[in-house]
ZAMIPA-160282 format. One record per residue (C-alpha): residue in three letters; x, y, z. Coordinates in pm, whole numbers, plus 50000, padded with zeros to 5 digits. Layout:
BEGIN
AlaXYZ;...
REM end
This chain:
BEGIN
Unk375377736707920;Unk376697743907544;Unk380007758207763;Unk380537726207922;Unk379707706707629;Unk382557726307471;Unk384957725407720;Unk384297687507763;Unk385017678307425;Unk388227703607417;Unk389737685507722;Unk389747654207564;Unk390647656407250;Unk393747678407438;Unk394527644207578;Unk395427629107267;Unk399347629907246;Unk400687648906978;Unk403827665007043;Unk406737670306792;Unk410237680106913;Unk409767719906788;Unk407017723507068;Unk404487736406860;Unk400957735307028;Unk398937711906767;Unk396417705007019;Unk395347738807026;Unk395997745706664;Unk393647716006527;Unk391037725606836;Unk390507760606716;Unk390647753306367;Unk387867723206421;Unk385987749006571;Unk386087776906356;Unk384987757206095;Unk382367744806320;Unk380977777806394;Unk381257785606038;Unk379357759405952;Unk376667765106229;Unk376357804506093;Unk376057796805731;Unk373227769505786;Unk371057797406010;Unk372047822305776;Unk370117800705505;Unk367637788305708;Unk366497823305843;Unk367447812806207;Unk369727839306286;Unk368417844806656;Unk367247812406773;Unk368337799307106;Unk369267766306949;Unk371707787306726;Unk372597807207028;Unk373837777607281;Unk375857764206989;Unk377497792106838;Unk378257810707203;Unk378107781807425;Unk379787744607221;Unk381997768807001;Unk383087793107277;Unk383457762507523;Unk385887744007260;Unk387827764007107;Unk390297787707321;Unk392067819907237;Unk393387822007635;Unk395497787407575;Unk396367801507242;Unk397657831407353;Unk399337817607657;Unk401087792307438;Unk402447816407191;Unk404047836307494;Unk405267803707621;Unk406817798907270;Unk408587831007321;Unk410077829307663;Unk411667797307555;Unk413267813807294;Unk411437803806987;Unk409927831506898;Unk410347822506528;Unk407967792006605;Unk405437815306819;Unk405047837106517;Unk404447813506274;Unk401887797306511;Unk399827828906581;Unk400147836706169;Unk398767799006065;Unk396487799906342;Unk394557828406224;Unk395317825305858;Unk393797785705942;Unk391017796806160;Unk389927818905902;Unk389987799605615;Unk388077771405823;Unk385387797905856;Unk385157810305476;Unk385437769205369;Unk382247761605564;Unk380797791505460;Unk381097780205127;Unk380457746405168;Unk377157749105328;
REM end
């Protein structure tokens, strides 16, 4: 259910046009980072809480967070990026996207 929830929510906020003429994947890019701060916000509040195994923490961590964000696209898209011959562009997404992702997670985690 969490998975679908996820995936649901993914899907359409992937419907919202926005496209630039370089081709770089901002769907994606602003999807994974919501979600890594998402799941970094969802670990730091069990982590304080003392809920570290509960199924409620569980379903949202494994099920919303895995079902939203997407390293498959990500990955796909960066090869994409390539073949077309911007590999410059496919580079710089994979570096901000886990240089973002990251610092989405250590932001909630200091946040919360």
């Amino acid at each position: 259910m969490g998975g679908f929830l996820g995936a649901a929510a993914r899907y359409l906020l992937s419907l919202i046009p926005v496209q630039d003429k370089s081709g770089f994947p901002w769907n994606t890019f602003f999807i994974n980072a919501a979600g890594a701060f998402l799941i970094g916000c969802i670990s730091a509040f069990a982590a304080k809480k003392g809920i570290g195994s509960s199924s409620l923490i569980l379903f949202l961590k494994t099920g919303v967070c895995g079902g939203f964000t997407t390293f498959s696209t990500f990955a796909l898209e960066s090869y994409v990026l390539m073949e077309n011959g911007k590999g410059v562009l496919s580079v710089i997404y994979m570096i901000a996207s886990v240089l973002v992702c990251l610092g989405a997670v250590m932001l909630a985690q200091k946040i919360i």
